[in-house]
C-alpha angles and dihedrals in degrees: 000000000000120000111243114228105222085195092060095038088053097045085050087055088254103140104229082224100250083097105056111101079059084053109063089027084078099039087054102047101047097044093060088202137099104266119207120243087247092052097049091041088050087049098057091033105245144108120274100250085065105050088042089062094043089052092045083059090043091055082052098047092052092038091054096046138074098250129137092224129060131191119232132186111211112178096342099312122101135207145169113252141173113273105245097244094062094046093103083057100056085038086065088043086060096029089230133102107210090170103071121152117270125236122258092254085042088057094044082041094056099038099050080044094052098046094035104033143167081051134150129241095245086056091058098038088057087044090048093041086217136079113275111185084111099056088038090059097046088042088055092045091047088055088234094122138024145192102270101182129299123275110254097236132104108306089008104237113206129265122237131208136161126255142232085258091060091051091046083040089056098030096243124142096208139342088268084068094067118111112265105251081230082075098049087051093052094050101047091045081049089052088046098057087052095063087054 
């Protein structure tokens, strides 16, 4: 096997791979944007196992310091984000506050739409047992949900399904991710033999 020159690789632009965390740090960075694994991989010119490994110790590395950024991977792409404690101060930076708390029927609404979607509103509405056009509407201009198709049945009602906002909003990596509803059951029944 031929010995690689690091001198010539870095006088081509080939980063000799000490530099890659650099690397994606500023792509990242710049870009603003969640990258997919490929992408990245094509960037700093290896193959995705690589530059997977190299961003798994990059979560860590965030994860571990005292920085004010962390990187997180939803469905494969990967991007620099707030950490969740200095968000009020970036709030007071924009003068908004996006992240402002959800109503009680925006909550019920997400959650039926995360663990049933893509579901309709008419499906909601009969899990919920109330109207919820409202909460539909917040959940869209929050970026939480999204039209995901019509169902193919007389009038074709839409299809709802949840975002990868709403997986960066909730720190999950993929639905998959989402607590199992068992859980949920076994909790609540714990919590009512204790009221006995």
């Amino acid at each position: 096997m031929k010995k690689i020159n690091i001198k010539q690789l870095e006088m081509q632009g080939i980063p000799d791979g000490s530099n890659y965390e650099s690397i994606i740090e500023a792509v990242l960075f710049a870009s603003g944007e969640p990258l997919k694994i490929k992408q990245i991989a094509s960037i700093i010119e290896c193959n995705e196992k690589h530059a997977k490994r190299i961003l798994d110790n990059m979560i860590i590395k965030y994860n571990d310091e005292k920085r004010g950024i962390k990187l997180i991977c939803i469905n494969d792409s990967y991007q620099l984000v707030t950490k969740p404690e200095n968000s009020n101060y970036v709030s007071k930076l924009l003068k908004t506050n996006s992240r402002q708390s959800l109503s009680q029927a925006a909550m019920e609404t997400l959650a039926i739409i995360s663990y049933k979607q893509p579901i309709t509103r008419i499906d909601v509405d009969e899990i919920r047992g109330v109207k919820s056009d409202r909460a539909i509407l917040t959940l869209q201009d929050k970026g939480l949900i999204k039209e995901n198709g019509r169902l193919d049945v007389p009038g074709r009602p839409i299809l709802y399904s949840t975002t990868d906002e709403f997986l960066k909003s909730f720190s999950i990596g993929n639905l998959e991710e989402l607590p199992h509803l068992d859980e949920f059951l076994i909790k609540n029944e714990d919590s009512d033999d204790k009221d006995l």
